[in-house]
C-alpha positions in Angstrom: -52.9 -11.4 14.1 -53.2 -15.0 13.6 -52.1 -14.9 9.6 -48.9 -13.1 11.5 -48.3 -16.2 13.7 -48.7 -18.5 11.3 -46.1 -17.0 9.1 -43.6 -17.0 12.0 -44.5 -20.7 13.3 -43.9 -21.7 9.5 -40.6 -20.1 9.9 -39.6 -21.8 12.6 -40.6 -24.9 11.3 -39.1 -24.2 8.2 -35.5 -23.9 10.0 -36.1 -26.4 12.7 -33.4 -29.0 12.1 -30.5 -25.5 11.8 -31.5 -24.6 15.2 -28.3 -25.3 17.7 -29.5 -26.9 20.6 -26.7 -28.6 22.3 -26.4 -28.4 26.2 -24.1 -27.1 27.8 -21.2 -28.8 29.7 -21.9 -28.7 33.7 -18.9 -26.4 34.8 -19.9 -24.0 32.0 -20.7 -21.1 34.5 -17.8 -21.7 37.1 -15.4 -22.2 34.1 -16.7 -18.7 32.6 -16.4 -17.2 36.2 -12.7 -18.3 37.0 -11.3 -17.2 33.1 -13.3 -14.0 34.2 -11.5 -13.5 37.2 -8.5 -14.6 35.8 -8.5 -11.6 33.8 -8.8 -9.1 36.3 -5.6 -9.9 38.0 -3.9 -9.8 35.1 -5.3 -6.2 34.4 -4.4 -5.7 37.7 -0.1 -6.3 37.0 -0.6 -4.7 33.4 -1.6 -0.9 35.2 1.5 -0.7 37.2 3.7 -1.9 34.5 1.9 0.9 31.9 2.5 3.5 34.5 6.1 2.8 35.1 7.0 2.2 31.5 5.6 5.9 30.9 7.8 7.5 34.1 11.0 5.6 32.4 9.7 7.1 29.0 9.4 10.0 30.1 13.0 10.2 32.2 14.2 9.6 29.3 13.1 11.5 26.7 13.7 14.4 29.5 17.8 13.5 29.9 17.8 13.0 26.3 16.7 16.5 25.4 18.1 18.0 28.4 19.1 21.9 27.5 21.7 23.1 30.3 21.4 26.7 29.7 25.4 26.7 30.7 26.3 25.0 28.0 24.5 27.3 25.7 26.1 30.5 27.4 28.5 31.4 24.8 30.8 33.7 27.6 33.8 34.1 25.1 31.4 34.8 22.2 30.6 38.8 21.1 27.6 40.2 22.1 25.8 39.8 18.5 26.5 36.4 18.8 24.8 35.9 21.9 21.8 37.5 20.9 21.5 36.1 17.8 21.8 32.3 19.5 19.4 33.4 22.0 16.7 34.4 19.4 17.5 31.2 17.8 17.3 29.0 20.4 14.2 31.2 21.7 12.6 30.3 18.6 13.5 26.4 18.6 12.2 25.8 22.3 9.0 27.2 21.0 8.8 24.8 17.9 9.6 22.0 20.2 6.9 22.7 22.6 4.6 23.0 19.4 5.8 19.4 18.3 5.9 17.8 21.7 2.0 19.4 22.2 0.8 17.5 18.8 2.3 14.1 20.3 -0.3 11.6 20.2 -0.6 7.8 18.6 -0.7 8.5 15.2 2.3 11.1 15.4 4.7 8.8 17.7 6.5 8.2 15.2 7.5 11.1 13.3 8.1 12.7 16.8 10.0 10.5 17.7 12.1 10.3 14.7 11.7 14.0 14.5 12.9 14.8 18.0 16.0 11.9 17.5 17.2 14.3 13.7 17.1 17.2 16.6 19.4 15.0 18.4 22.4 14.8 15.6 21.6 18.8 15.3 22.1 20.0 18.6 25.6 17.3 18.5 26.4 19.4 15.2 25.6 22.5 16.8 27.9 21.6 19.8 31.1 20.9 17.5 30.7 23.9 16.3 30.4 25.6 19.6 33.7 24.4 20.6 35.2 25.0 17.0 34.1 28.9 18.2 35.4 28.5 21.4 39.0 27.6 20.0 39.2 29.3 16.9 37.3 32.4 17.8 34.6 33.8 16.3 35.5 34.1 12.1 32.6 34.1 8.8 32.8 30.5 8.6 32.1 29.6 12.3 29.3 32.3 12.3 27.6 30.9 8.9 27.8 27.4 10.3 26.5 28.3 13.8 23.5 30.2 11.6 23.0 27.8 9.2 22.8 24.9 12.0 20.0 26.9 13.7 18.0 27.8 10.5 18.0 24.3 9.4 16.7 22.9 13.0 13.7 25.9 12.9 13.1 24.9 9.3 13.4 21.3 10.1 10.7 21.5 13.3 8.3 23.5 11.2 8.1 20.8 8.2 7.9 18.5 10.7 4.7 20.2 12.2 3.2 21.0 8.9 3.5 17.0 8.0 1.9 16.4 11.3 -0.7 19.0 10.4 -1.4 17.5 7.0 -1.5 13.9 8.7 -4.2 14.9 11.5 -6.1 16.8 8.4 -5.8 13.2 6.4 -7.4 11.8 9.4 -10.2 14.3 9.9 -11.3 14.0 6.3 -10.4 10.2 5.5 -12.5 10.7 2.0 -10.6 13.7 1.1 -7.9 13.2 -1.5 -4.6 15.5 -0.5 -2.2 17.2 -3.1 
């Protein structure tokens, strides 16, 4: 035991003049104690402002994608036609909800961007809506209506498949993906 304390006594000896041993200033603790407090009440202005950042978000993003079942209602449109946009759009709420389910920090982004390309797709899908609504219902009209819901389905699913991938990436950061 004594060989032991030795050894460390010679260590300390051996790093004597390294050792920091400057006092501390006289206010040191009250100094420490009013930054410390300082902090809290800025905490304390941060939570309100976090919380109404997220209800304005969140307004948003709900007028933004706001889906008036009216507008949808294609009244001088034939009965085919209605069903078929109903399946669709069946279909694309349900790969929204998917994508809007995933949302999370990593993802923000390619929601975002994601849910702003559905944007410019439901516009084109309401042009041609009114193109039906004054031209009638023709081959043209219908393949563009069609086509303008495939794409969005298609669209939302590579978009959760790339989110899929990205949280896989994350899981496994060692992996290496094809």
């Amino acid at each position: 035991m004594k060989k032991e304390n030795e050894k460390l006594d010679g260590l300390f000896e051996k790093f004597n003049q390294q050792w920091d041993i400057e006092e501390i200033r006289e206010n040191h603790k009250q100094r420490f104690l009013n930054k410390l407090n300082g902090t809290k009440s800025i905490r304390t202005y941060l939570l309100p402002l976090t919380i109404a950042a997220s209800i304005v978000l969140f307004l948003g993003l709900s007028l933004f994608y706001n889906n008036d079942d009216k507008k949808n209602e294609l009244q001088f449109a034939s009965r085919e036609t209605k069903q078929t946009d109903s399946i669709f759009t069946i279909i694309i709420n349900r790969e929204l909800e998917k994508l809007k389910d995933k949302r999370s920090p990593e993802n923000k982004k390619i929601i975002t961007d994601a849910l702003i390309q559905m944007k410019v797709l439901d516009q084109d899908y309401e042009k041609i809506i009114k193109e039906l609504e004054t031209n009638g219902e023709n081959k043209q009209i219908i393949y563009a209506m069609l086509n303008n819901l495939q794409t969005r389905i298609s669209f939302l699913q590579t978009v959760l498949k790339h989110i899929e991938k990205n949280e896989q990436s994350l899981q496994f950061p060692n992996e290496t993906t094809l």
